[in-house]
FIFI-165661 format. One record per residue: residue in three letters; x, y, z of N, C-alpha, C, CB in turn. Coordinates in steps of 0.1 Angstrom, whole numbers, plus 5000, padded with zeros to 4 digits. Atoms other than C-alpha are relative to their C-alpha. Glycine has a CB too. Layout:
type_n_xx_n_yy_n_zz_ca_xx_ca_yy_ca_zz_c_xx_c_yy_c_zz_cb_xx_cb_yy_cb_zz
ALA_X_Y_Z_X_Y_Z_X_Y_Z_X_Y_Z
...
This chain:
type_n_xx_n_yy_n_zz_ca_xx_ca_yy_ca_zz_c_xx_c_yy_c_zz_cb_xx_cb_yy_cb_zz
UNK_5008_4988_5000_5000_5000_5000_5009_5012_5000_4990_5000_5012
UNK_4994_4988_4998_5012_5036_4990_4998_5009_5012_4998_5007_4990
UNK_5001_4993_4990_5019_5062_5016_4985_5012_4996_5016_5006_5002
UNK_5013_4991_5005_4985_5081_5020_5005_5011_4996_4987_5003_5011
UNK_5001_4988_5003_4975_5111_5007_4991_5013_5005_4996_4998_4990
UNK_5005_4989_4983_4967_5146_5031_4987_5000_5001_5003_5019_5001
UNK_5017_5003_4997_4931_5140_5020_4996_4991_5003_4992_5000_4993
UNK_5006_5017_4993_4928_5101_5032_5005_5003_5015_5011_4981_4991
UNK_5000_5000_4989_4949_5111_5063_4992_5009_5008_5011_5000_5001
UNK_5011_4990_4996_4925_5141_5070_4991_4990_5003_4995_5013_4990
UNK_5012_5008_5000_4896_5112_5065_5002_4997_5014_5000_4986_4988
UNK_4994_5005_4992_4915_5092_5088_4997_5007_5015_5013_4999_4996
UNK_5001_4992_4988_4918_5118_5116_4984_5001_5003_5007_5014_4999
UNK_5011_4994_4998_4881_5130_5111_4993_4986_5013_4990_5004_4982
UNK_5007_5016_4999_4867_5093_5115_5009_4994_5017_5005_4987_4980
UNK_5000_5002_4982_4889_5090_5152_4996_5007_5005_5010_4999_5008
UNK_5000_4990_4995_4887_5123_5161_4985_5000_5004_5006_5009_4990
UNK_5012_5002_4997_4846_5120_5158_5000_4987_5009_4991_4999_4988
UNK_5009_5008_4989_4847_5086_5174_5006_5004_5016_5002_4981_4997
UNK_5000_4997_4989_4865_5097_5204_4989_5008_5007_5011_5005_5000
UNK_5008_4992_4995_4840_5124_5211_4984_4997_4999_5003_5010_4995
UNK_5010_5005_5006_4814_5103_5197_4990_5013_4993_4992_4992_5010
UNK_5007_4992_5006_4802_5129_5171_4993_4990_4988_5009_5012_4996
UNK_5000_5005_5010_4781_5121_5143_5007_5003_4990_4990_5000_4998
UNK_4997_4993_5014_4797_5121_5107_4994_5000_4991_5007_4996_4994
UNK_5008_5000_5007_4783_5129_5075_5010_5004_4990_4989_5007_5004
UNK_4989_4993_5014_4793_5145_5039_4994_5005_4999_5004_4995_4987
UNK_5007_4987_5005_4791_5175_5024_5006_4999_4986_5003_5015_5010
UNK_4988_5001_5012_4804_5169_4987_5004_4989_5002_5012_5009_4999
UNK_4994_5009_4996_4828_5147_4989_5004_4998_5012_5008_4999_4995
UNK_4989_4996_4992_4843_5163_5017_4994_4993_5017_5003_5020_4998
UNK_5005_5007_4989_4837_5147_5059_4993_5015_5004_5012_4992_5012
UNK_5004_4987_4991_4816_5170_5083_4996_4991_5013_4985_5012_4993
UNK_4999_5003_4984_4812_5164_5120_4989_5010_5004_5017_5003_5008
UNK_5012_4995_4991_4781_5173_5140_5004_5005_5018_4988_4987_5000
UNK_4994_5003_4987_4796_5188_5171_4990_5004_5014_5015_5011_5000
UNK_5012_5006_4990_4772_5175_5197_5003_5014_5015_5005_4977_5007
UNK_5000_4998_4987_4783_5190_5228_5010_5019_5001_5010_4983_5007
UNK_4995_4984_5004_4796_5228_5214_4989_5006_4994_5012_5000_4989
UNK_5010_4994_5002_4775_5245_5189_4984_4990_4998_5004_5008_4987
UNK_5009_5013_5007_4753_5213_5176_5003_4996_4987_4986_5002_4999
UNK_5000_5006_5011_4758_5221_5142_5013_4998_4994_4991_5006_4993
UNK_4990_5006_5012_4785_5214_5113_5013_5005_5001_4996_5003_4986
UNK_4980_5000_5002_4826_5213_5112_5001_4994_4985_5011_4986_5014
UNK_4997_5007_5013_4832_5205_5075_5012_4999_4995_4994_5006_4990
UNK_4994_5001_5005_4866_5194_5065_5005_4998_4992_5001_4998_5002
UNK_4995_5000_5011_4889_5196_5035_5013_5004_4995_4994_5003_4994
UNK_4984_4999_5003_4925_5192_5024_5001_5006_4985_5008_4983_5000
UNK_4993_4993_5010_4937_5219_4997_4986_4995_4991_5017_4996_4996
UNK_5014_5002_5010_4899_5219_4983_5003_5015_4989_4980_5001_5011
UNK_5000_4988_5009_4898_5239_4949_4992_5008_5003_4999_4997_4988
UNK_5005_4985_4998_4886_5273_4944_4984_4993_4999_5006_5014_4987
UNK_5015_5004_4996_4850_5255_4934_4996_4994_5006_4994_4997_4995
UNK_5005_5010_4989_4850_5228_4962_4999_5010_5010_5010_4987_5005
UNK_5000_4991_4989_4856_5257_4988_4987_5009_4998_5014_5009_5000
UNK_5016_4992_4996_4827_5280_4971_4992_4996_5001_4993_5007_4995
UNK_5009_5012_4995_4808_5248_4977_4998_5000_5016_5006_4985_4995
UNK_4998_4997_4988_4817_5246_5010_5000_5012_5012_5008_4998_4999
UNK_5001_4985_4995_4816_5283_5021_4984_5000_4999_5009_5014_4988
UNK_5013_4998_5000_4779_5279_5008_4993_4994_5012_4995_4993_4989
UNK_5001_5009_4988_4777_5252_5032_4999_5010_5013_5013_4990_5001
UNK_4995_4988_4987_4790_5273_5062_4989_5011_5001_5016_5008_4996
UNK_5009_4989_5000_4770_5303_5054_4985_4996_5001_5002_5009_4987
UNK_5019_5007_4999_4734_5283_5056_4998_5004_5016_4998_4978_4998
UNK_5003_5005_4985_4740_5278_5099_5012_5015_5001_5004_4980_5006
UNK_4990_4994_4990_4759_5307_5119_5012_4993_5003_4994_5001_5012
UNK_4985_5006_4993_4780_5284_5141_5007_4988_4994_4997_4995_5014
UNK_4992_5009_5006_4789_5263_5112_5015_5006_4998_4994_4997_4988
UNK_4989_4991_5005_4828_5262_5104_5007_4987_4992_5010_5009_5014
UNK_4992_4998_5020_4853_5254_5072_5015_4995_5012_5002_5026_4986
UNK_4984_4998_4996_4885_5239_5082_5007_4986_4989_5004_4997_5023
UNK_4992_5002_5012_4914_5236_5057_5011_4995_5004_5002_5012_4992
UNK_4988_5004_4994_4942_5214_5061_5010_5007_4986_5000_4982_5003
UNK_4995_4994_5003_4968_5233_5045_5015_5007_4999_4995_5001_5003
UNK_4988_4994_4994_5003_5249_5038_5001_5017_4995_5013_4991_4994
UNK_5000_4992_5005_4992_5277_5017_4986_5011_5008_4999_4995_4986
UNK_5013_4992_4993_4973_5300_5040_4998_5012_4994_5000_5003_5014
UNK_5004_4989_5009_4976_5330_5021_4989_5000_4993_5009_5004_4992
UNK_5015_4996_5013_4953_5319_4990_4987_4996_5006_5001_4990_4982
UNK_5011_5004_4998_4927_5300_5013_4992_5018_5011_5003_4982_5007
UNK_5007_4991_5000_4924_5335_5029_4999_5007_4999_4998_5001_5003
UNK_5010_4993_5015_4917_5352_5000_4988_4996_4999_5004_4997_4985
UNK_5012_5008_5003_4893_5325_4993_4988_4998_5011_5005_4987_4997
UNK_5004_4995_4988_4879_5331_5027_4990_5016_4998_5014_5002_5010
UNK_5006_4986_4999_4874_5368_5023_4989_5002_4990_5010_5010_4998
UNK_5009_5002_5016_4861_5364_4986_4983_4994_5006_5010_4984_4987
UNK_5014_5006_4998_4830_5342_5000_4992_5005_5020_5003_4978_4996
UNK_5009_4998_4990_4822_5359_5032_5006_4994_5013_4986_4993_4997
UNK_4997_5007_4986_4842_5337_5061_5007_5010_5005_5009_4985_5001
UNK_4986_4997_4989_4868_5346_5087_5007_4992_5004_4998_5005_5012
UNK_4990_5013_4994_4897_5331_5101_4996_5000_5016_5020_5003_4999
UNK_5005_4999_4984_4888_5320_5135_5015_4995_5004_4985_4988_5008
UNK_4984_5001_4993_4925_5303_5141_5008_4988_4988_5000_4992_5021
UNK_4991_5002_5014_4954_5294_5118_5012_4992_5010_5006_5017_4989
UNK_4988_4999_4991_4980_5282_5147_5001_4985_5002_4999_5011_5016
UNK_4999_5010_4994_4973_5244_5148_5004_4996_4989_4990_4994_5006
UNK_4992_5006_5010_4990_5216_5128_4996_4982_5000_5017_5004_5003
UNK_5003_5014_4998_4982_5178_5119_5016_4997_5001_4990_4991_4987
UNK_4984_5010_4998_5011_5156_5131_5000_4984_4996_5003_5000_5018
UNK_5003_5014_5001_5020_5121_5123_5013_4991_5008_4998_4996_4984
UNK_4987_5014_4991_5045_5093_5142_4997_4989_4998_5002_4998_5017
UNK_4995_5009_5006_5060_5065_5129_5001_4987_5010_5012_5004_4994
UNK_4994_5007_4989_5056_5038_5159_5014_4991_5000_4990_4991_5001
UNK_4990_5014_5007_5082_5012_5141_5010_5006_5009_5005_4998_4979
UNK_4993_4994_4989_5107_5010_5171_5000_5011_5009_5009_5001_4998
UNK_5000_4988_4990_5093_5033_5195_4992_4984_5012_4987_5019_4993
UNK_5008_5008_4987_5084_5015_5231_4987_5003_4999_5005_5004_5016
UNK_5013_5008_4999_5052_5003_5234_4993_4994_5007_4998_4994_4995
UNK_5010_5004_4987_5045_4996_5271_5002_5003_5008_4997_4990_5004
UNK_5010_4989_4990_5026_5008_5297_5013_5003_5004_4985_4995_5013
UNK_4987_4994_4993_5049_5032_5310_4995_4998_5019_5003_5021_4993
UNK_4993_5000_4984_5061_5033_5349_4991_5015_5004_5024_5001_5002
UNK_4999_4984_4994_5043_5065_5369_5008_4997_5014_4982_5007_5004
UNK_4991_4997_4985_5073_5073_5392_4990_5011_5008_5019_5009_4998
UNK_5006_4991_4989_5049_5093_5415_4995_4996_5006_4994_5010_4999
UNK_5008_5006_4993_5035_5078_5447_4989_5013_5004_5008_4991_5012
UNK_5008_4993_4998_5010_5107_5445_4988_4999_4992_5004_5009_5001
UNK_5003_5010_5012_4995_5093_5414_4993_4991_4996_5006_4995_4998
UNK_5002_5015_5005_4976_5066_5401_4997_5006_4985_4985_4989_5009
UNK_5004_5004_5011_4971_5058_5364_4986_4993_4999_5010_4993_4995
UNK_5013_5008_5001_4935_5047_5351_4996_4997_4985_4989_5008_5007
UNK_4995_4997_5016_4935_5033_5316_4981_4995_4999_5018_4987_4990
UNK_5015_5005_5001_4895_5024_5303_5006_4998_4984_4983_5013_5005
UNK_4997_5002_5016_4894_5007_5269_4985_4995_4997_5013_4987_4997
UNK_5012_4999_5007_4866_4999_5246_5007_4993_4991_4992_5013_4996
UNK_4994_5011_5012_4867_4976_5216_5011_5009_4991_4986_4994_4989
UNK_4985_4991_5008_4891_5004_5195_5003_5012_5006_4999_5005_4984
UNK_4995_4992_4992_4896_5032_5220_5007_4998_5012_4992_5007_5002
UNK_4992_5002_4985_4912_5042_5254_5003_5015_5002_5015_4989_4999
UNK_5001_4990_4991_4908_5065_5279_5009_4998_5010_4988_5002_5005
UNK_4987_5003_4989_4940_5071_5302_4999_5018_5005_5020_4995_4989
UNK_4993_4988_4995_4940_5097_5331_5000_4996_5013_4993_5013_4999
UNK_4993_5002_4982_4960_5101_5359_4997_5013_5008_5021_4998_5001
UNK_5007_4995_4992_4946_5115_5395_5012_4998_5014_4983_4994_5000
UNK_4993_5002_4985_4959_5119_5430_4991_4994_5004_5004_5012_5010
UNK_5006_5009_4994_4949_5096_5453_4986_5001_5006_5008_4998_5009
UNK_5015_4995_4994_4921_5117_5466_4991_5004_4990_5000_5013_5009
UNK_5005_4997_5012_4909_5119_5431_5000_5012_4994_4990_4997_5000
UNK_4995_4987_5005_4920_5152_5417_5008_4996_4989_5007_5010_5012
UNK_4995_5003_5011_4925_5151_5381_5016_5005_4995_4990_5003_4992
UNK_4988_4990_5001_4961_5158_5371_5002_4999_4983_5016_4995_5011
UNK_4996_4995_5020_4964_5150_5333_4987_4985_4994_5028_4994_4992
UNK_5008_5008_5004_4940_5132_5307_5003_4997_4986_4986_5004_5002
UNK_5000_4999_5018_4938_5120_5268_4999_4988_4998_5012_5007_4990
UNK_5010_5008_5002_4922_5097_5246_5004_4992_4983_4984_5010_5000
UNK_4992_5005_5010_4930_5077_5217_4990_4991_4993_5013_4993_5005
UNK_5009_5009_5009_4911_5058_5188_5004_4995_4987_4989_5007_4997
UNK_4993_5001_5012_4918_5035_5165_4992_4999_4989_5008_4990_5000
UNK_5004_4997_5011_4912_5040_5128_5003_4997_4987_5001_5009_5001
UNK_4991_5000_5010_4920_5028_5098_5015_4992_5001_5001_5014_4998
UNK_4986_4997_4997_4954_5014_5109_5006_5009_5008_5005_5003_4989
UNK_4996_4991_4998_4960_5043_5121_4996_5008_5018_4996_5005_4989
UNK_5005_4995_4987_4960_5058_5160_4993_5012_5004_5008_4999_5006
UNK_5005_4989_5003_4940_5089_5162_5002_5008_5015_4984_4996_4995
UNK_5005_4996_4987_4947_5108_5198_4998_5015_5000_5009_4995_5012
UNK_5011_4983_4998_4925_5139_5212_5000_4999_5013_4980_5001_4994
UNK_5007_4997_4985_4922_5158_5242_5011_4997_5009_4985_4989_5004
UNK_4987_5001_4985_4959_5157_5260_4999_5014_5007_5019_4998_4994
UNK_5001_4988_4999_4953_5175_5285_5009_4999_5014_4986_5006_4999
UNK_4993_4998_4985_4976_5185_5319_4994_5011_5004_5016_5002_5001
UNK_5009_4992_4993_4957_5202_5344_5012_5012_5006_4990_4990_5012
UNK_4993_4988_4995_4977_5237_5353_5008_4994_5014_4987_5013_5002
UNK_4993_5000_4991_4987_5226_5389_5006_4986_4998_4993_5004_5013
UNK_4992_5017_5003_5004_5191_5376_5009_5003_4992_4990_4986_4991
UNK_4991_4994_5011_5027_5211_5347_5013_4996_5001_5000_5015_5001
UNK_4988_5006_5000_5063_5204_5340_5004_4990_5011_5008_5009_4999
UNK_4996_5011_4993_5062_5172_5354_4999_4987_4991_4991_4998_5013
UNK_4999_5008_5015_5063_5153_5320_4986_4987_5003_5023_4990_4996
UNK_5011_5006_5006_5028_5141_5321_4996_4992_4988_4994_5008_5001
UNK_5006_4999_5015_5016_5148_5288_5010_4991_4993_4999_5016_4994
UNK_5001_5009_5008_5043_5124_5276_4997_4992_5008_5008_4998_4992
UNK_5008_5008_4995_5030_5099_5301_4991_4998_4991_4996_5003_5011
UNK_5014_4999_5009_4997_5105_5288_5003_4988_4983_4997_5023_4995
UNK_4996_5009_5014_5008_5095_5254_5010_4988_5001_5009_5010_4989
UNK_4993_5015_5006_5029_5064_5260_4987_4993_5008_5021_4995_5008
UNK_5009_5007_5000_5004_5053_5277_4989_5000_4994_4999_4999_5008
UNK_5007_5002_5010_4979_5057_5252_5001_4992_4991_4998_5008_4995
UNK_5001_5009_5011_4998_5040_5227_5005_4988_5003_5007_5005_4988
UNK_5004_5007_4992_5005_5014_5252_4984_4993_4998_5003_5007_5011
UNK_5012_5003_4997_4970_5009_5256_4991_4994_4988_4994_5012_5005
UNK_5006_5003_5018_4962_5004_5213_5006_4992_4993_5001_5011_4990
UNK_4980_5008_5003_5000_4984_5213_4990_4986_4992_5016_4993_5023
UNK_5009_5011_5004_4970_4952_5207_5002_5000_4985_4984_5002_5004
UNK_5005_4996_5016_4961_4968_5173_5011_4999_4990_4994_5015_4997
UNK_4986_5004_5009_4997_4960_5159_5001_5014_4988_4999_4982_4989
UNK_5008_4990_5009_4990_4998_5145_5016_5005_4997_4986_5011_5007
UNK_4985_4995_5008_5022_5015_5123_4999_5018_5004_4999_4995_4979
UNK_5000_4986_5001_5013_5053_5129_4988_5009_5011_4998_5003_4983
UNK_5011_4995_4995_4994_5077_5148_4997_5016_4994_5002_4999_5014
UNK_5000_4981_5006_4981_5115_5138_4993_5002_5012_4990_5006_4983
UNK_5006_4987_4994_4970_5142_5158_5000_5011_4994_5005_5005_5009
UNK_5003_4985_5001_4957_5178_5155_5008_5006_5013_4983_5004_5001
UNK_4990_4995_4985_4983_5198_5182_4997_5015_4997_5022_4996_4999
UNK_4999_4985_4997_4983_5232_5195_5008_5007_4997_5000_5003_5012
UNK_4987_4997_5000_5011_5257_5191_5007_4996_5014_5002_5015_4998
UNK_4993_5010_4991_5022_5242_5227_5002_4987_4998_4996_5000_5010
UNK_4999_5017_4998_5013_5208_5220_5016_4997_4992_4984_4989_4991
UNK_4991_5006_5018_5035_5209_5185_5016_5002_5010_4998_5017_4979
UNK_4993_5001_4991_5065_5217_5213_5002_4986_5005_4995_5009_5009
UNK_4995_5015_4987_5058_5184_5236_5002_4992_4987_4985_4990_5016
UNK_5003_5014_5010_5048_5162_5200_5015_5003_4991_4982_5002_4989
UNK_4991_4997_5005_5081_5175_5185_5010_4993_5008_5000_5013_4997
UNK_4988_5004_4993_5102_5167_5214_4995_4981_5001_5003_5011_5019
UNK_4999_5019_4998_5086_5127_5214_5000_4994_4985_4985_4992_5010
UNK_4996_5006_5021_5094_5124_5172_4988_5002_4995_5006_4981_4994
UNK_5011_4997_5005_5062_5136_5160_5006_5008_4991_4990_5005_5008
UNK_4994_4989_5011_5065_5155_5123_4988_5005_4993_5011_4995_4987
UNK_5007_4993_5007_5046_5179_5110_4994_4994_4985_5006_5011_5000
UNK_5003_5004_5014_5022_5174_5078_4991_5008_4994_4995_4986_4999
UNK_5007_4993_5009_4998_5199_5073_4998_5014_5008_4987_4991_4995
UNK_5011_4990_4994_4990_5235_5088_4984_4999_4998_5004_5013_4992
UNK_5015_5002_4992_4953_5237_5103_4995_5015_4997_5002_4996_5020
UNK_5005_4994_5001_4933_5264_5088_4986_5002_5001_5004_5000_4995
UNK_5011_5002_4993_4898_5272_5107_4994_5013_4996_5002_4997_5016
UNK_4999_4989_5008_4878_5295_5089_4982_4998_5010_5005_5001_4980
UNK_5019_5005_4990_4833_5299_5106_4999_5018_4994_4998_4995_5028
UNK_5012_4987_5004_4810_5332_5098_5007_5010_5007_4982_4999_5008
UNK_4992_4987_4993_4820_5365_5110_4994_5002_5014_4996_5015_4990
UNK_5004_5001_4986_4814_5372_5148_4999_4985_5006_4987_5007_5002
UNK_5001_5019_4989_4819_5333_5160_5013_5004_5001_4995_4980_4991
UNK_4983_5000_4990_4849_5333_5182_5002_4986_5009_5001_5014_5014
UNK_4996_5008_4992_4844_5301_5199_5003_4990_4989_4991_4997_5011
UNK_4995_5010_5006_4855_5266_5185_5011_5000_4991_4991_4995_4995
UNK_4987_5003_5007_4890_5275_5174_5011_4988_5004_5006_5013_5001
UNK_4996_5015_4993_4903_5244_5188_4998_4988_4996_4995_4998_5012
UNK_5000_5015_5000_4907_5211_5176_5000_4986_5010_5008_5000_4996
UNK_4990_5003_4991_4923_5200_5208_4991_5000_5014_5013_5011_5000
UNK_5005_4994_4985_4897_5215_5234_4988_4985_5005_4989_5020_4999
């Protein structure tokens, strides 16, 4: 099998990314859209370097619902916002990035928590897994979530709670996630990262593959986040 292409790995992501959160999916065109249940209600519509007529397709889309939004995986942000301005959107945020890692010789189990303050709690499901660690008195200190897809590991939602911080959680978090999927004999994982995350996912061999272009109606300011 050839190495995919930014529009099968976009698929890829959509299709964990929704099941973690259990959103519904759907199409718009060709292209995925996501029903985001538990934010606005309605439509997230994705698409990798869609031409100028898939986008004024898409922009049509968007412009039907308010808190619908447009997001462009991308390296060329300039012309998509042109193509933005031209049909009426806005950028709501431009700062995130899909990532991908190569498991092939990377460890692959459950890591050690040196902290007797600590416990680990891993929950699995037939292709997911939920891993967060709490203090003993149950006070959440870091969380995140992982789904498999395609081959492929999909994780959402790393999160380290402010008073737990440089205490190398967050890669906890992630070895033990892919620990937790190690079953699925899976070759790769992707994420959507923050401008902090792309910091921690850089320092554990994560490589960039696509700038994250997030474009919604004029006056919507919330759901710039992939991640949240």
């Amino acid at each position: 099998m050839g190495e995919a292409t930014l529009s099968e790995l976009l698929g890829i992501w959509v299709e964990g990314w929704a099941s973690t959160r259990h959103y519904p999916v759907g199409d718009v065109d060709a292209f995925k859209a996501v029903q985001l249940l538990d934010k606005s209600g309605d439509w997230e519509v994705f698409a990798a370097n869609p031409s100028d007529d898939e986008f004024a397709r898409l922009a049509a889309f968007v412009k039907d619902s308010a808190p619908r939004l447009l997001t462009v995986l991308t390296d060329d942000h300039a012309a998509y916002r042109s193509l933005a301005e031209k049909h009426g959107l806005a950028v709501l945020a431009a700062d995130q990035e899909l990532m991908i890692m190569d498991f092939e010789g990377k460890d692959v189990e459950e890591p050690w928590l040196n902290d007797d303050e600590l416990k680990l709690t891993t929950d699995l499901e037939d292709h997911s897994a939920t891993v967060t660690v709490g203090t003993v008195d149950g006070t959440l200190a870091a969380r995140g979530h992982v789904a498999v897809t395609q081959g492929y590991a999909v994780f959402d939602r790393i999160v380290t709670e402010p008073n737990f911080r440089r205490r190398g959680l967050g890669s906890f978090v992630m070895r033990a996630l892919t620990a937790a999927v190690s079953e699925h004999d899976l070759e790769q994982g992707l994420l959507i990262a923050s401008t902090d995350g792309q910091h921690l996912y850089h320092h554990l061999g994560w490589s960039d593959i696509s700038g994250v272009l997030m474009l919604a109606n004029p006056g919507t300011t919330k759901g710039g986040s992939l991640s949240d």
